[in-house]
C-alpha positions in Angstrom: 20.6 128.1 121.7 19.8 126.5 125.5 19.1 123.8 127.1 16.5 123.5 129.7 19.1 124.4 132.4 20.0 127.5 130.6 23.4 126.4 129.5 24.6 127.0 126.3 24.2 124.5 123.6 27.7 122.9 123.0 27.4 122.8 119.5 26.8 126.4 119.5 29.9 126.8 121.5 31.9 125.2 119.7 30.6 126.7 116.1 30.4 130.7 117.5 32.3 131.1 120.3 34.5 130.3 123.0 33.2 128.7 126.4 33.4 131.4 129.0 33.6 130.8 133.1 29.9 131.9 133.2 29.0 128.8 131.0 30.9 126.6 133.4 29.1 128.6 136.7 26.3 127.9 135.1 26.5 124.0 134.3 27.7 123.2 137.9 24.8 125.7 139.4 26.4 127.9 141.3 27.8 131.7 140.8 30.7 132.9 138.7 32.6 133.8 142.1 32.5 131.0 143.3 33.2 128.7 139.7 36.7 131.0 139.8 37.6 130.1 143.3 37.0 126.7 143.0 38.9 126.6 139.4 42.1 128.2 141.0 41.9 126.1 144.6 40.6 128.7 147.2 40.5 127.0 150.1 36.7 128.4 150.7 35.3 126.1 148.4 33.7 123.3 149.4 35.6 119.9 148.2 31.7 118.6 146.1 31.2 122.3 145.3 34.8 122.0 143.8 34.8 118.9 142.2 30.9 119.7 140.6 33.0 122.8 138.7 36.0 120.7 137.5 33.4 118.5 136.2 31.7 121.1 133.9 34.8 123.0 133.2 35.7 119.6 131.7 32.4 118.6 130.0 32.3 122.2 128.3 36.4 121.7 127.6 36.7 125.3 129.5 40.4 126.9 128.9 40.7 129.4 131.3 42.3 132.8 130.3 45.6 133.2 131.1 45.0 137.0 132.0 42.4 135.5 134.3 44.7 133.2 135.9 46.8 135.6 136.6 44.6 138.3 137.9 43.6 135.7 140.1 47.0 134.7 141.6 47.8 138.8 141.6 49.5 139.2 139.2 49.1 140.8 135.4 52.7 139.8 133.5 52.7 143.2 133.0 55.4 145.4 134.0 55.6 149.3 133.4 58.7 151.1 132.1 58.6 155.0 132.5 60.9 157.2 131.0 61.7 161.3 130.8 63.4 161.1 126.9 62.5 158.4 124.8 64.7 160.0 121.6 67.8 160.0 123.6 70.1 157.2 122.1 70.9 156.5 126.0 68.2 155.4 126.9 67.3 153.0 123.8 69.7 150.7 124.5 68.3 150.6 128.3 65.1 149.7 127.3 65.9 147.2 124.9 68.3 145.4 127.2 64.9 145.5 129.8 62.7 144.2 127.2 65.1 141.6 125.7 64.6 140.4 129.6 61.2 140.9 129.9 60.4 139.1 126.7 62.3 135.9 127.7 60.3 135.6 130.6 56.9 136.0 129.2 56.0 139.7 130.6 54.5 142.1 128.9 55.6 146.0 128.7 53.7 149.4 128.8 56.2 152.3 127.8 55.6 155.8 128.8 57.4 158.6 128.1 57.1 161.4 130.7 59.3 164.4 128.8 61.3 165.6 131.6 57.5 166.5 133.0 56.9 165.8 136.3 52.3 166.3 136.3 53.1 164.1 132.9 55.0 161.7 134.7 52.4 161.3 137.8 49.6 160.9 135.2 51.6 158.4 133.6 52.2 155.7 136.8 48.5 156.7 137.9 47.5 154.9 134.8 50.5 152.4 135.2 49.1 151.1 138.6 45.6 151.2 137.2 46.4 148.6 134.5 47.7 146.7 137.6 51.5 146.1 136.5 53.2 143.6 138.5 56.9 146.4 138.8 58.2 149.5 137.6 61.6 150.3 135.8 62.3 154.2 135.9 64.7 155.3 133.3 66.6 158.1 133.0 67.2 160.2 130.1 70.6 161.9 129.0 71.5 163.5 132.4 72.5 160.8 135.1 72.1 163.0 138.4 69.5 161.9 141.0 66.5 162.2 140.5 63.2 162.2 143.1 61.7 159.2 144.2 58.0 158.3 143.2 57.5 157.4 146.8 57.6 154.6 149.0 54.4 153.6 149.3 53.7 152.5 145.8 51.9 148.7 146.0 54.7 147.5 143.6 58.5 147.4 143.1 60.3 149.8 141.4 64.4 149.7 140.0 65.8 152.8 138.9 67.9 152.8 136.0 71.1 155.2 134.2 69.4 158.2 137.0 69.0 157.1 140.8 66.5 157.8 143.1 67.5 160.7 145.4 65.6 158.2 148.2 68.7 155.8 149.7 65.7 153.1 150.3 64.7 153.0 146.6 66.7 150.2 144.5 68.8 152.2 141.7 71.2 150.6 139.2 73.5 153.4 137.7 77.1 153.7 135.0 80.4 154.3 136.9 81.4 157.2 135.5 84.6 157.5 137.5 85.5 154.1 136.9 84.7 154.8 132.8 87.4 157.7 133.3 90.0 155.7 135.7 89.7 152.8 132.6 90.3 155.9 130.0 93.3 157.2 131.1 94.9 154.0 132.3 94.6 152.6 129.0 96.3 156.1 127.3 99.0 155.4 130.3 99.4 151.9 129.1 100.1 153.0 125.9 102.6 154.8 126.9 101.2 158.3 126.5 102.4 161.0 129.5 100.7 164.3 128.8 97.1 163.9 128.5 94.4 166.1 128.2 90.3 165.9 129.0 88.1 167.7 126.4 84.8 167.4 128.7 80.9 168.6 128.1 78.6 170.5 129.4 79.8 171.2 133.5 76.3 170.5 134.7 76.2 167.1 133.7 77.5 164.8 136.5 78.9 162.3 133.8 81.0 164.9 132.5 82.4 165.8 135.9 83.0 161.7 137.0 84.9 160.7 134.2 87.5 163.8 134.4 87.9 162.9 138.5 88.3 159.3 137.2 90.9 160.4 134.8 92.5 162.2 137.4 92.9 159.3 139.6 94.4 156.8 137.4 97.4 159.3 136.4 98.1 160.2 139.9 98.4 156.5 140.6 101.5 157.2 138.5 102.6 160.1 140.1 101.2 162.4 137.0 97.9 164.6 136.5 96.1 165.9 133.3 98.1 168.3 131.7 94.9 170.2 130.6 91.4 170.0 131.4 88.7 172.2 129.4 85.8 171.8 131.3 83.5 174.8 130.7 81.8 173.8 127.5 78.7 171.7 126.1 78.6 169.0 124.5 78.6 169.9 120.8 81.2 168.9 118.2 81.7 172.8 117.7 82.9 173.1 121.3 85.1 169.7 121.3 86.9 171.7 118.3 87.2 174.7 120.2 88.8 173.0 123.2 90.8 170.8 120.9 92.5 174.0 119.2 93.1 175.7 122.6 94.7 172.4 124.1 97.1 172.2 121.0 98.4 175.6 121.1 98.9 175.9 124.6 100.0 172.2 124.8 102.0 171.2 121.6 103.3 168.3 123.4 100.5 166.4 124.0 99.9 163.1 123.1 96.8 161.8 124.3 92.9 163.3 124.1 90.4 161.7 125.9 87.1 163.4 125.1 83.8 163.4 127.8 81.7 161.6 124.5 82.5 160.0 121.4 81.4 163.4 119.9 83.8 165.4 121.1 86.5 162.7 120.6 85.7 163.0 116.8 86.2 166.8 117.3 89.5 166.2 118.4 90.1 164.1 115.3 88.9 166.6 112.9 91.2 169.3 114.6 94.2 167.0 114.8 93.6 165.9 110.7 93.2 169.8 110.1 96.9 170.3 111.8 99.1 167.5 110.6 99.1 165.6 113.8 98.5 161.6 113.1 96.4 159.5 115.5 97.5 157.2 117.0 101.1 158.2 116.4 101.9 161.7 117.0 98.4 162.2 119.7 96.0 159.2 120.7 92.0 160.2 121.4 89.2 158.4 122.7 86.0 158.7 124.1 83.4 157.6 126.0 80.0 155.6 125.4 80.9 153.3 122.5 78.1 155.3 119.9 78.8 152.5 117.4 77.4 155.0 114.6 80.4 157.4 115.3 83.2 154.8 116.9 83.0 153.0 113.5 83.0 155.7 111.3 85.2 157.8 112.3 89.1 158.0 110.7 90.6 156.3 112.3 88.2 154.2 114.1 87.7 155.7 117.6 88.4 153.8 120.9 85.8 154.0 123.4 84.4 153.6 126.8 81.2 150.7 126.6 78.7 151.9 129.4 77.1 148.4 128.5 73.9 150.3 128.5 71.8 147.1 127.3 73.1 145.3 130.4 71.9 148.0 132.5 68.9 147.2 131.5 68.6 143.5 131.5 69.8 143.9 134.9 66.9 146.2 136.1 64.4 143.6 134.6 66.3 141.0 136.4 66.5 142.6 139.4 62.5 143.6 139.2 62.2 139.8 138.3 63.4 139.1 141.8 61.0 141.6 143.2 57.9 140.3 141.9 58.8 137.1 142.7 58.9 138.1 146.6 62.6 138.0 146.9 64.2 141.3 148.9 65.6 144.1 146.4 69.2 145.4 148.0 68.2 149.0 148.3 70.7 152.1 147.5 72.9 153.0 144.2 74.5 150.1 142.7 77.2 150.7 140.2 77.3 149.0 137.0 80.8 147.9 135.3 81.7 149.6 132.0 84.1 148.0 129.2 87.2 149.5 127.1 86.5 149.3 123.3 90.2 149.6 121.8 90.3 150.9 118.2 92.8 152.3 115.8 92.6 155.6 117.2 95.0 154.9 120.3 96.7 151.5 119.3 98.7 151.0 116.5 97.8 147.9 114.0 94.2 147.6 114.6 
């Protein structure tokens, strides 16, 4: 039902549906264009034209969208978060630290999960920049070696997160591996262990290779060095046994195992129970990435290196926060602190 002017009948508004900004274009006479520029203060609008809209937004009580309001201003709330391995239990905890963010402040997330393909992944932030999100976070998946840039010219900002960007320009937030294995071994020194070994995983993964040199360089501070380091493996439970049983027989006297993951380091435990050797007493072991499925399960409970994975990714949304909001992005590789879980498994009494 209209009037004689063609505008909808309020009654009928009210009753069936919602007023809409044509309704209010169409009460004040002029186009739907112009009803949205003078609703949201474009200075092209004449000040009577301007007024005459306010007027019938407020005689129809118009709400505007808020999507419309912020397509208008530019901006969508929306903010795209790509990935390459959505089942890894790395990347879980980045996302939800980066939608914990998010959520608090009111933006909205698209999740794609590329697969380690890279025509997959282009599809994926073609359709991204189509739905017009305001930023990107990139996550990485299990590996944490560079990875390439989507580009520079992309029309919004984008944070890399656990993987950086090959591109020195691009803004990438990483773990400090070597700082997670200088924190490992200073804490078996401080516990007064002197021959140490490394039980790492598989010798392609950077992680693996960071937190041995780490390792290195908090013993040497004390004028020591890893007494053994079994390197050539993977990252399987089988192998951490393996390496275990090797590093025992050619190395009775050690005392302390620091394994590449919490998987191996429960390796080490099994091997050590199988041979009569007591943890924390007779060897110490820990790992690395505070898996609190296996840390708090194992027996005795495991101590272990916190990548602090959920801050990662708070601190990507934060950063892209900044971004959006216009404020400059410090470009390069930024690397995140990490935190020492002490358990039972090197420290007596707990």
């Amino acid at each position: 039902m209209t009037d004689r002017m063609g505008v909808p009948d309020r009654q009928a508004i009210d009753g069936v549906r919602r007023v809409t900004l044509q309704d209010v274009a169409r009460l004040a006479g002029v186009s739907k264009a112009t009803a949205s520029k003078a609703l949201n203060k474009r200075d092209e609008v004449h000040p009577a034209t301007r007024r005459r809209v306010v007027e019938a937004a407020e005689e129809l009580s118009f709400v505007p969208s808020g999507i419309a309001r912020q397509l208008a201003a530019g901006r969508t709330s929306t903010v795209g978060v790509l990935t390459n391995d959505l089942e890894g239990r790395f990347v879980i905890p980045i996302l939800a630290g980066a939608e914990d963010a998010l959520g608090a402040g009111q933006i909205s997330v698209i999740l794609c999960d590329a697969r380690g393909d890279a025509i997959r992944e282009r599809r994926h932030l073609q359709t991204l920049l189509e739905r017009r999100i305001d930023g990107l976070i990139v996550v990485g998946g299990a590996r944490t070696e560079p990875r390439p840039s989507l580009g520079r010219d992309l029309p919004v900002p984008v944070v890399y997160a656990y993987a950086p960007s090959q591109d020195p320009d691009d803004v990438s937030l990483v773990v400090d591996n070597v700082l997670a294995g200088r924190g490992a071994a200073a804490h078996m020194w401080d516990m007064g262990r002197r021959n140490i070994a490394f039980v790492g995983g598989d010798p392609s993964y950077i992680a693996s290779i960071e937190r041995e040199k780490g390792a290195r360089t908090a013993l040497r501070a004390h004028g020591a060095d890893l007494i053994a380091s079994e390197m050539n493996g993977d990252w399987t439970e089988w192998w951490g046994r393996s390496a275990t049983t090797r590093i025992l027989e050619e190395h009775p006297d050690v005392d302390g195992i620091i394994g590449a993951s919490d998987g191996l380091a429960r390796a080490a435990l099994d091997i050590l129970r199988e041979r009569g050797r007591e943890v924390p007493g007779s060897v110490a072991v820990m790992g690395f990435d505070n898996w609190e499925i296996v840390v708090t399960n194992t027996r005795p409970q495991l101590t272990s290196v916190d990548l602090l994975l959920n801050d990662l990714g708070r601190t990507a949304a934060h950063r892209l926060f900044s971004a959006i909001s216009g404020e400059p992005m410090q470009a390069g590789v930024e690397q995140r602190p990490v935190r020492l879980r002490v358990r039972s498994s090197t420290q007596l009494g707990l």
